[in-house]
C-alpha positions in Angstrom: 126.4 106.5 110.4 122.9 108.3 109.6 123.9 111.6 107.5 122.6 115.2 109.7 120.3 116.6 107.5 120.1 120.4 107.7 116.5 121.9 109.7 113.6 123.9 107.8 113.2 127.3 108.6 109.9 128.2 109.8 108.1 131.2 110.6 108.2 132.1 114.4 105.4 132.8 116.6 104.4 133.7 120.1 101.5 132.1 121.0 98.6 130.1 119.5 96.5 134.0 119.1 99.6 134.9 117.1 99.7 131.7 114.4 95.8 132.0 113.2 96.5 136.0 113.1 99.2 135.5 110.8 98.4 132.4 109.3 94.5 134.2 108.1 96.5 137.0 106.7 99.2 134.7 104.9 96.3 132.3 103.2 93.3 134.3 103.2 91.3 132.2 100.8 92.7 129.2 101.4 91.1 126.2 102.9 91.8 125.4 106.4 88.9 122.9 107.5 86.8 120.9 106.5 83.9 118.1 107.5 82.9 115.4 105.7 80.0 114.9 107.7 77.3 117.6 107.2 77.7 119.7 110.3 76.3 123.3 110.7 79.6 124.6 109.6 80.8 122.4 107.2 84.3 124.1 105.6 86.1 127.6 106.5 89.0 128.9 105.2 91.4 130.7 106.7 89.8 134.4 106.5 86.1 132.8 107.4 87.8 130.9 110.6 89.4 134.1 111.9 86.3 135.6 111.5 84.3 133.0 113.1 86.7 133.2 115.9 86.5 136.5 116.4 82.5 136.3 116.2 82.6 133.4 118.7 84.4 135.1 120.9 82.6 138.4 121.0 79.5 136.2 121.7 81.4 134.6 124.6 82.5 137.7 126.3 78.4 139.4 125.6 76.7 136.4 127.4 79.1 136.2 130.1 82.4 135.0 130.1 85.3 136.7 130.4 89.4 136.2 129.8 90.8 133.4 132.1 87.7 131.7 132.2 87.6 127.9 131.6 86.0 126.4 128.7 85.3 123.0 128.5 84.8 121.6 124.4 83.4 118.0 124.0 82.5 116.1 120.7 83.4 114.9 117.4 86.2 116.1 115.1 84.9 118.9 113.3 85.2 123.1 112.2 83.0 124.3 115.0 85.0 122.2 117.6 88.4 124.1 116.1 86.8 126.8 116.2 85.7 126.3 119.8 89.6 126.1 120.8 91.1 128.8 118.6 88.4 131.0 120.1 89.7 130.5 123.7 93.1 130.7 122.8 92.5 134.1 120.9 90.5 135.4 123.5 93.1 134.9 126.6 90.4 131.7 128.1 91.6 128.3 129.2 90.5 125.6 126.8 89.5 122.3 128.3 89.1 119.4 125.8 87.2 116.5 126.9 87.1 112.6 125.8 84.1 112.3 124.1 84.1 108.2 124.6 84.5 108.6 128.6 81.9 107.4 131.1 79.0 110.1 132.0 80.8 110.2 135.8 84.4 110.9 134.4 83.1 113.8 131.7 81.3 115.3 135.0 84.3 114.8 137.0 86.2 116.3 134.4 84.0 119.2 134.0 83.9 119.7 137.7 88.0 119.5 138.6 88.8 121.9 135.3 86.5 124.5 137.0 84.6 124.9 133.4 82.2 128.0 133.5 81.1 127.0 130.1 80.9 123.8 127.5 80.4 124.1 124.4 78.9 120.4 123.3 77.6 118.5 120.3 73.7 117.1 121.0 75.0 113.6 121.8 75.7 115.1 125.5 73.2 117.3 125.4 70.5 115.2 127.6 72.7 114.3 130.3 74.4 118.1 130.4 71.0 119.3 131.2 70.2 117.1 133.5 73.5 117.2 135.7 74.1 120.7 135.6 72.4 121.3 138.7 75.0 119.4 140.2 78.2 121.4 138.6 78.0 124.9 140.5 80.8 127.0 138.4 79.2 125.9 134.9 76.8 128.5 133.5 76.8 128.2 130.2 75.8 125.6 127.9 76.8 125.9 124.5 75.0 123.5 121.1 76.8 123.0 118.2 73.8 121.5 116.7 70.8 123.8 118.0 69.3 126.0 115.4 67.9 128.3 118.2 69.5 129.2 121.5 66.5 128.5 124.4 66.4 129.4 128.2 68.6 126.7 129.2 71.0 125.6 125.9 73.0 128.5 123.1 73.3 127.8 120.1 76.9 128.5 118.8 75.7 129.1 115.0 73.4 131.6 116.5 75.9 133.2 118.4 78.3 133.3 115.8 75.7 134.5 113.7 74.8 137.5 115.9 77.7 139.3 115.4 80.5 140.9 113.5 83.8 140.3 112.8 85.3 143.5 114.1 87.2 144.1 117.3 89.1 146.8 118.3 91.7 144.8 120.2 91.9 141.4 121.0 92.8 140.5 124.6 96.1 140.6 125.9 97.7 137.1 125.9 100.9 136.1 128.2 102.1 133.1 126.2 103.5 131.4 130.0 100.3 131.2 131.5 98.1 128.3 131.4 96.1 127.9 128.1 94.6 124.8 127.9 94.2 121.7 130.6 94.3 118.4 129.1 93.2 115.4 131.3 94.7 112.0 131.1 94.3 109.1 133.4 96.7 108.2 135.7 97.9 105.5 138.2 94.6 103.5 139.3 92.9 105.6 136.5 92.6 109.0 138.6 92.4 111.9 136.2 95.7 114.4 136.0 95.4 117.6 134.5 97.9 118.5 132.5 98.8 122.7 132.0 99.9 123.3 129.3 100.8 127.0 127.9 100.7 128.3 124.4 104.1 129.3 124.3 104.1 125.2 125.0 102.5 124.5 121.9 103.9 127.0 119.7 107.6 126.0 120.5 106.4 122.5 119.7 105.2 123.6 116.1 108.2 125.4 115.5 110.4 122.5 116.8 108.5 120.2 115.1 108.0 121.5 111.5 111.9 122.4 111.3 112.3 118.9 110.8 109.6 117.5 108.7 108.4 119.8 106.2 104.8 120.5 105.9 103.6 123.3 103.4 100.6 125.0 102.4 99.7 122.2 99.4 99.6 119.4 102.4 95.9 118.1 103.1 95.5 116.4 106.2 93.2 113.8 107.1 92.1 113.7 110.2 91.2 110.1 111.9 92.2 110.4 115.2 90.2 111.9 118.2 90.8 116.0 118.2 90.6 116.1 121.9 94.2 114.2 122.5 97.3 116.1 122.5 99.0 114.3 119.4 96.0 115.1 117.3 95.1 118.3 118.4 98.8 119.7 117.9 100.1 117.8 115.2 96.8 116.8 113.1 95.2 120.5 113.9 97.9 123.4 114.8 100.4 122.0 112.7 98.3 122.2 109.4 96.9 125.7 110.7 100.8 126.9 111.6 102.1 125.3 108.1 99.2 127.1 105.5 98.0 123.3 105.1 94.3 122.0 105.5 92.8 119.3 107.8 89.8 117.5 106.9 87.7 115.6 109.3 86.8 111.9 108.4 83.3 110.8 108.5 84.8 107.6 110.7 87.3 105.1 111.2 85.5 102.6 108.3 86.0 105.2 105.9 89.4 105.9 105.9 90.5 105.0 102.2 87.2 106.8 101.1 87.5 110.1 102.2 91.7 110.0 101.3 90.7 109.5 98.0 87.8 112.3 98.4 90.5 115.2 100.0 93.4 113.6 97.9 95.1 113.6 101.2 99.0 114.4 101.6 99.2 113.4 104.9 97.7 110.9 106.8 98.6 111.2 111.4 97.6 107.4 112.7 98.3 104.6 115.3 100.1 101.9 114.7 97.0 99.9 114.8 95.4 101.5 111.4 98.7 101.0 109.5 99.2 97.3 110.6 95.5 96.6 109.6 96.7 98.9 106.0 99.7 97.0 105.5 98.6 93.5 106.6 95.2 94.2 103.6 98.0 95.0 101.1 99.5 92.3 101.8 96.5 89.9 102.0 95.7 90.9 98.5 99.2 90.4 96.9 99.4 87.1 98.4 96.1 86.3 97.0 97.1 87.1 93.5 99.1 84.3 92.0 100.7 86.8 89.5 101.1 89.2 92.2 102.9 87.5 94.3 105.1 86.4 92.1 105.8 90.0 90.4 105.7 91.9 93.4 108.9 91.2 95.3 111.5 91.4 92.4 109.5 94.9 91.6 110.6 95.7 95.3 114.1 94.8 94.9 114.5 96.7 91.7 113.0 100.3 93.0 115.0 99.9 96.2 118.0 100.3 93.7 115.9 102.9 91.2 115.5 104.8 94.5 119.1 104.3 95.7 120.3 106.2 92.4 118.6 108.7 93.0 115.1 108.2 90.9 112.8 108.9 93.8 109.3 108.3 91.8 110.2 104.9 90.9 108.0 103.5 93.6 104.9 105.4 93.0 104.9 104.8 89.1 105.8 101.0 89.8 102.9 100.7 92.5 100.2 103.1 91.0 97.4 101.2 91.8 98.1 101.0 95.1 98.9 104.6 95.7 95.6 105.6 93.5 93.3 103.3 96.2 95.0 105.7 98.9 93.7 109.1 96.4 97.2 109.1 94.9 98.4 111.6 96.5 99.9 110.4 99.8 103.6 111.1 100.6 103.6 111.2 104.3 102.5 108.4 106.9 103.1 109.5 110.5 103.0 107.3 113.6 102.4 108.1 117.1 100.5 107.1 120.5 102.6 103.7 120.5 105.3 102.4 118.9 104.5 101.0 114.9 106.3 97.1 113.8 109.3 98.3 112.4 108.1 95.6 109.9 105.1 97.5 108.9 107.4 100.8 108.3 109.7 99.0 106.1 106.3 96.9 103.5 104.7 100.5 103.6 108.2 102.5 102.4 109.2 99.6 100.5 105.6 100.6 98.0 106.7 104.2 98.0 104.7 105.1 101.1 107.0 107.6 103.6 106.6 106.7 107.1 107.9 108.1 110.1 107.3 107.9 113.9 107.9 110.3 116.5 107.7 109.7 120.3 105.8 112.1 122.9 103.5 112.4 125.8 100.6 114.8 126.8 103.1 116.8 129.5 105.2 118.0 126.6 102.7 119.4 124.2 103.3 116.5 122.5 106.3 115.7 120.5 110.1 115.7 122.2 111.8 113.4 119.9 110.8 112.4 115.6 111.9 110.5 112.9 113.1 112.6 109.6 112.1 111.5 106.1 116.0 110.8 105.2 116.9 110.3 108.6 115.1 107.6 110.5 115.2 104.5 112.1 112.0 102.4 112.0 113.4 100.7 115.6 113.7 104.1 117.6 111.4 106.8 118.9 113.6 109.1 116.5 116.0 112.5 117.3 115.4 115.3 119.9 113.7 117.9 118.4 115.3 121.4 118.4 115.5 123.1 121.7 114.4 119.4 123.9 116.9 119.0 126.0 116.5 114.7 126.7 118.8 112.7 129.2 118.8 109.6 129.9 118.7 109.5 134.4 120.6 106.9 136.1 121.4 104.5 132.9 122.1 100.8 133.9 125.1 98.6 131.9 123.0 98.5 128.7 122.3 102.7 128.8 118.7 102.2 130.4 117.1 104.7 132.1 114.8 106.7 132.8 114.1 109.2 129.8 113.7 112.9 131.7 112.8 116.3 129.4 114.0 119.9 129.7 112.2 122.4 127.1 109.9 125.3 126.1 107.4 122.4 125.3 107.2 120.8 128.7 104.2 121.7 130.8 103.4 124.1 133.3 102.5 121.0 136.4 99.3 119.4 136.9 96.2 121.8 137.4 95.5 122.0 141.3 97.8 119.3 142.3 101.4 121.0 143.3 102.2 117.3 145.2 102.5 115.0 141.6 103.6 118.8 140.0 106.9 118.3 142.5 107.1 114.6 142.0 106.8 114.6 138.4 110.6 117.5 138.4 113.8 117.1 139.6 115.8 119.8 139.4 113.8 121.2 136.2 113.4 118.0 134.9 110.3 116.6 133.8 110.5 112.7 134.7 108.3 111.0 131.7 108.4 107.6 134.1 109.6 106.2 130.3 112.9 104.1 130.2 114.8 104.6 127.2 118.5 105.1 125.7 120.3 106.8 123.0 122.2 105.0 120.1 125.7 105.8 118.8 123.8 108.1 115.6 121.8 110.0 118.7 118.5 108.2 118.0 116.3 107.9 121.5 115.2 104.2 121.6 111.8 103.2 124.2 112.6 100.4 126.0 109.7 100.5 127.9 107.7 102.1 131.0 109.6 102.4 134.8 106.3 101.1 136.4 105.8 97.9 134.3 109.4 96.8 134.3 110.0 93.1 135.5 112.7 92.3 137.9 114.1 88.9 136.4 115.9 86.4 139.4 119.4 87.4 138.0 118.5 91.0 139.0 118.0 92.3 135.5 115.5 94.3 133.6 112.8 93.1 131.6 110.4 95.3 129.5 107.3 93.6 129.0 107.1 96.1 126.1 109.5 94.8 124.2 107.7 90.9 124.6 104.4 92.4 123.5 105.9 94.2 119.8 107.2 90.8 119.4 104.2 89.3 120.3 101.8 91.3 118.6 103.5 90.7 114.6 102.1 87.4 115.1 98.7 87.3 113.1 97.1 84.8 115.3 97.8 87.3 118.2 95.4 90.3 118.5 96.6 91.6 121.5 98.6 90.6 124.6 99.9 91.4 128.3 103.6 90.4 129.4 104.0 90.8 133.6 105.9 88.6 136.3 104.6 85.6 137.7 105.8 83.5 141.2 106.6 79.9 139.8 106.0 77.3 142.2 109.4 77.6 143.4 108.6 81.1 144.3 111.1 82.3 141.6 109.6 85.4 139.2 108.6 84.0 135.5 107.4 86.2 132.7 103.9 85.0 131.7 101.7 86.8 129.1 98.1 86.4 128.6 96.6 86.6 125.1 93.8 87.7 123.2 93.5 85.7 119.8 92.8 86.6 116.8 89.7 84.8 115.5 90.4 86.0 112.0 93.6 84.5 111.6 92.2 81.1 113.0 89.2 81.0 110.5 91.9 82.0 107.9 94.0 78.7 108.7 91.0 76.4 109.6 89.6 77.0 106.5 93.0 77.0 104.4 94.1 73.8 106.3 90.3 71.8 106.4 90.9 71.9 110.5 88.5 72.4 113.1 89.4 75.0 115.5 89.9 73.6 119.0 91.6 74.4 122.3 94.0 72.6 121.4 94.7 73.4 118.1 94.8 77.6 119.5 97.4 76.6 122.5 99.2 74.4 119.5 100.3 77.2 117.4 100.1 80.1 120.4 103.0 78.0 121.5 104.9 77.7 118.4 104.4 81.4 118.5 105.4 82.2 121.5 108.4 79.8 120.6 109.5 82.0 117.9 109.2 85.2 120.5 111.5 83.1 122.7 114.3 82.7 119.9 114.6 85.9 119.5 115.0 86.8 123.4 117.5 86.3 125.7 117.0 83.5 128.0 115.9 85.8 131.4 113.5 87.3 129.2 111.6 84.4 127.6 108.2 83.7 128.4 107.6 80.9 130.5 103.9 80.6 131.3 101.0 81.6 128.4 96.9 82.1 129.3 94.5 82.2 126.7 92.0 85.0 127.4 88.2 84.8 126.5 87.4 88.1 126.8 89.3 91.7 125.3 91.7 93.5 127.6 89.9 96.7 129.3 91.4 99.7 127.4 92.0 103.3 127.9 90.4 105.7 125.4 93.4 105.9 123.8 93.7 101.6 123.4 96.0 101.4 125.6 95.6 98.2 128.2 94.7 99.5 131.7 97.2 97.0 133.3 96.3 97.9 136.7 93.3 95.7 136.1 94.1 92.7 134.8 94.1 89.9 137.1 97.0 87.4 137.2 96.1 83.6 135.5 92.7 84.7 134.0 89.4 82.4 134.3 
């Protein structure tokens, strides 16, 4: 039985307007952002980003806009693009964040279904803006982060910024229900849905979520992950804001251990994909080591019991190199987007490293369910948060079903679509179109999405989800796609095509003095896929396996776009 640890108590706030109000006058001086790339703001703290906000917003309103208009913000993670959304949000105007890695057609159609009267853009989209804003009829005003100068057809947001003051006699009324920001993620077939969400939506979800993992005004964050999705914007940039913490902006992806080193991050938000690729180097290099290898283990065993006794540092002084590559002052990995190798939670706690994983979707601002330091299970999504209602709709024998959300976090509807709005509630539901269960200690497990799930010949369920985790903690296995197949008897099979890992093969050609062949790859996928099997029941066990040449087509996000994948590939 997990023990119920007690919740933190955390300041309360209305709306979005409210939190960088109180939060400037809490931590004045303070730092709350910073680039590491030389942008044209490079660091404010919490005083200078009210006051650029303020500024920003005064521009806004001189040139044009007014409260309730939509503002579209596109480009990399950095102070003038928080500044760019804080603005809106403090000045009563609908904040529209935009993939910066989409196709020119989807940013346009983007720009055009959020009814954006103005963008404000770094100069990598500057070019194609001006020539397709002929074409966009509501957008007026294009706004540089980069341009020294505003000209006849571009502003430049230093110079706005620049042009004014920082006094206001009143800031506009806000009504924390209405619709603040529209967020647009793909949908079935890959049509765009925009998702309304309010800022008494996101502040409920910073309350909720910091009341049960402590963040404080000492945390630095680093932030990796792209600003415009939900699960970095509210919990790699609010949350830090909310909490009196800082968040830092990494140069890029490559220099992830530099720049923790550089901040001396706290806290680091990631994918499961950056901590396998962490974990599996750590362990890469222990292997390596003769001594190492040796050591290491029994050095595990014995801080798992230091720890259990109650001397918490034992890890971190045991492992001190390794914590010293991260800047030596990590104590907080969270997971999200997908779910993490329970395997990798376990090697990264087991060197001192706290890691926890939390489970959400863009509809409900994000987070609706999340892992506790002392509480957790590295198998399940985590527990509700505080005021999310979750039930589990029409559960099967095993407790499956169909995971549906009740909350002050869940979302307004989809922006100018009341059809998929009605479809997506029942009975003030939200339906997440996830299947999932509770245990016996409360924890909400994923099993998998409603739309993917195979129907086996014996009439039961099977999650390709649950294959591909499996799958996937093979190191010859990059990536992979489980989905139901007719046999030549017409009876449904689960196949799975596979992306190898080319690493992994050089790795063992050049260990084993092998040449790498088609045979040799299908001779150990096979063996690998043999393992999977052992560990699944017979229904569920993969009967067919393609070898792919090419990379699956991904979302922005990484997620496969399964709607595209052809069966048996060339």
């Amino acid at each position: 039985m997990i023990k119920k640890y007690p919740l933190y108590d955390v300041p309360k706030i209305s709306s979005i307007q409210d939190m960088l109000l109180r939060s400037a006058k809490e931590y004045s001086d303070k730092i709350a952002l910073e680039d590491l790339t030389d942008y044209p703001i490079p660091k404010a703290t919490y005083k200078e980003l009210r006051d650029f906000v303020l500024r920003f917003g005064k521009a806004l309103f001189e040139i044009g806009l007014k409260p309730r208009d939509h503002i579209a913000v596109i480009g990399e993670n950095r102070v003038q693009w928080g500044i760019t959304y804080l603005t809106a949000m403090t000045f009563n105007m609908v904040i529209v964040p935009i993939d910066k890695n989409l196709t020119t057609n989807e940013i346009l159609n983007i720009i055009h279904e959020s009814d954006a009267k103005a963008i404000v853009f770094s100069n990598t989209f500057k070019e194609m803006l001006l020539e397709k804003k002929s074409s966009l009829l509501k957008l007026k005003y294009l706004i540089s982060m980069d341009e020294e100068k505003s000209d006849d057809e571009v502003f430049s947001m230093t110079e706005l910024i620049n042009k004014q003051n920082a006094y206001l006699d009143k800031l506009p009324e806000i009504d924390p229900t209405e619709m603040a920001e529209i967020i647009f993620t793909s949908g079935s077939l890959g049509r765009a849905k925009g998702v309304m969400l309010s800022q008494k939506n996101l502040a409920a979800n910073l309350m909720a979520m910091t009341s049960m993992i402590r963040i404080s005004p000492e945390d630095r964050f680093l932030s990796v992950l792209p600003i415009h999705h939900t699960y970095e914007c509210t919990c790699g940039f609010l949350c830090p804001l909310y909490a009196g913490a800082s968040a830092h902006y990494a140069r890029s992806l490559k220099t992830v251990v530099d720049d923790l080193q550089k901040v001396k991050a706290t806290i680091l938000l990631g994918v499961p994909l950056l901590y396998d690729k962490m974990f599996k180097r750590i362990y890469k290099g222990i292997q390596e080591d003769k001594l190492k290898s040796k050591i290491v283990p029994p050095l595990v065993k014995l801080t798992n019991i230091a720890d259990a006794i109650g001397w918490k540092s034992a890890k971190k002084i045991v492992f001190g190199e390794l914590h010293k590559r991260f800047g030596g002052s990590i104590r907080l990995f969270i997971a999200g987007g997908a779910a993490p190798d329970p395997k990798v939670a376990k090697g990264l706690r087991e060197f001192g490293f706290n890691f926890v994983q939390g489970y959400g979707l863009t509809e409900t601002a994000p987070i609706v369910a999340l892992n506790r330091l002392y509480a957790f299970k590295d198998n399940a999504a985590g527990l509700p948060l505080p005021g999310v209602q979750i039930k589990i709709n029409n559960p099967d024998q095993d407790g499956v079903g169909e995971i549906f959300i009740k909350g002050d976090n869940v979302m307004l509807g989809y922006y100018k679509n009341p059809k998929l709005t009605q479809e997506a509630f029942e009975n003030g539901w939200f339906k997440t179109g996830d299947l999932g269960f509770f245990d016996e200690d409360g924890f909400l497990h994923i099993a998998g999405r409603k739309k993917n799930v195979i129907i086996a010949n014996n009439g039961k369920n099977v999650f390709p989800e649950e294959i591909e985790d499996l799958l996937n903690r093979s190191p010859f296995i990059q990536e992979c796609m489980v989905y139901g197949e007719k046999d030549e008897k017409h009876d449904e099979v689960i196949a799975v095509q596979i992306v190898t890992d080319a690493e992994a093969f050089i790795e063992y050609s050049e260990k084993n003095n092998v040449q790498i062949t088609p045979e040799l790859v299908n001779n150990i996928i096979s063996e690998e896929i043999k393992k999977v099997n052992k560990e699944l029941a017979n229904y569920k066990q993969i009967k067919k396996f393609y070898i792919r040449e090419t990379e699956f087509e991904k979302t922005t996000t990484q997620k496969i776009k399964r709607y595209l994948v052809q069966q048996q590939p060339e």
